[in-house]
C-alpha positions, -999 to +999 in steps of 0.1 A: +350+189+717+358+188+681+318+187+675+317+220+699+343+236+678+331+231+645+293+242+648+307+271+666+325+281+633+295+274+612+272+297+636+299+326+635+302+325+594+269+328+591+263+358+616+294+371+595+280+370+562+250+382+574+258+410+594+288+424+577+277+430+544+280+458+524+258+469+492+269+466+463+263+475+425+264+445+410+246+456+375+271+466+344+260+505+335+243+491+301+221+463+323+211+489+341+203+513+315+184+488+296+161+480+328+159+522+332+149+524+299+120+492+302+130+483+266+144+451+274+137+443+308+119+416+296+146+395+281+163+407+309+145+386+333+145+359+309+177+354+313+181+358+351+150+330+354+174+306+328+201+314+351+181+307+383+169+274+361+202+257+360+211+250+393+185+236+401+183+209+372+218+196+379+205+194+413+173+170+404+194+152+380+219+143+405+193+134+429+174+113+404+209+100+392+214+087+429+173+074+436+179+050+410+209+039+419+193+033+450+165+014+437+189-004+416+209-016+446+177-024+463+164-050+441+196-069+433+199-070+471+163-081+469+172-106+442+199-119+459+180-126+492+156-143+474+180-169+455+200-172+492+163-186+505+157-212+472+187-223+479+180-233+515+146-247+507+159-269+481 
């Protein structure tokens, strides 16, 4: 029932937040002036792409941070299955 409950919840947030939005400005009056204008729109999206950047490399380093971890754990498991069978053959 609990299961029920909470992907219930899930599926009504997310019709929430996508059907009851409203627009908004989200630009500072000199952003936008500067994009008007098309003198610096370039830096501009320089630094939304650097933004966009960021989350994404903390994502890949924690995901690389966690792979080896995972291969580290593998091989001492490895290493110690391997000693646990010398042992019985000698």
């Amino acid at each position: 029932m609990r299961h029920k409950t909470f992907i219930l919840a899930i599926v009504l947030t997310i019709i929430v937040t996508l059907f009851v939005t409203t627009t908004a400005d989200a630009q500072c009056a000199m952003c936008k002036a500067a994009v008007e204008s098309g003198n610096e729109s370039s830096g501009l999206n320089k630094g939304i792409l650097y933004l966009l950047l960021a989350p994404y490399i903390i994502v890949m380093s924690m995901i690389f941070m966690w792979w080896r971890n995972k291969k580290r754990t593998d091989n001492e498991m490895q290493e110690h299955e391997l000693r646990d069978l010398l042992k019985d053959i000698e």
